[in-house]
C-alpha positions, 0 to 999 in steps of 0.5 A: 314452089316453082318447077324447072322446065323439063330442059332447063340450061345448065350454068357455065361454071369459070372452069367451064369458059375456062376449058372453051377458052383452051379449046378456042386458042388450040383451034387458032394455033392448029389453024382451024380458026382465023384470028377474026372468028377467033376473036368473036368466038372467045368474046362470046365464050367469056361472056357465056352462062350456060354450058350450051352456049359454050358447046355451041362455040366448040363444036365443030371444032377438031380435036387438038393435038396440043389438047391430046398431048396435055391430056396424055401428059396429065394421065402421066403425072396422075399415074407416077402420083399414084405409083409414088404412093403405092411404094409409100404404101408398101414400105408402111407394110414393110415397117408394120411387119418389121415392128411386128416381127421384132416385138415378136423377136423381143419377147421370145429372146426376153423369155428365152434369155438369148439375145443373139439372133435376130430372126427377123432380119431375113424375111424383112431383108428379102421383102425390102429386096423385093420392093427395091427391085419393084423400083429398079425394074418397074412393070409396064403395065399402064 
């Protein structure tokens, strides 16, 4: 069996020349590459096999302030996905508990003969209130 050197490199993925490429064409249109050192650079990061080659390409690049604003927008997206499917998630709650309460409900107005209030209407009322003012006054908490 054959061992790895202790510093072996790491192959760059297409995500990885992927990212490089992205950072190159910020880097050009923020002015801190030419379009000569541009071209160089992105023919070196298409053809690169380890991810140190890549870094080598980028590192002594700015950061970007198109590769913040994409960064900030994609942590946007992912936290109104997430908000979508916690209120998903609470109205699966609110219907669990409307079946629950009504089965509960059923059973008593079955033994009790009395079919005329529907008890659960209250709670289940004000939970659903409370849910849809969570969606008229959001939180800013994130």
């Amino acid at each position: 069996m054959s061992h790895l050197p202790a510093h072996h490199p790491i192959r760059a993925s297409d995500h990885d020349r992927d990212a490089a490429v992205q950072r190159l064409g910020d880097a050009l249109c923020d002015g801190a590459l030419d379009n000569t050192e541009y071209g160089r650079r992105l023919e070196q990061a298409l053809t690169a096999t380890t991810q140190a080659d890549l870094h080598r390409l980028t590192a002594d690049l700015p950061a970007s302030p198109a590769a913040r604003d994409r960064a900030e927008t994609a942590r946007r997206t992912a936290k109104a996905q997430a908000d979508q499917r916690a209120w998903r998630n609470e109205w699966a709650y609110w219907a669990g508990g409307a079946v629950i309460m009504t089965a509960i409900w059923a059973v008593s107005a079955l033994r009790e003969g009395d079919w005329t209030s529907y008890w659960p209407a209250a709670p289940l009322g004000i939970w659903a209130a409370i849910l849809i003012s969570y969606a008229i006054w959001p939180s800013d908490d994130g």
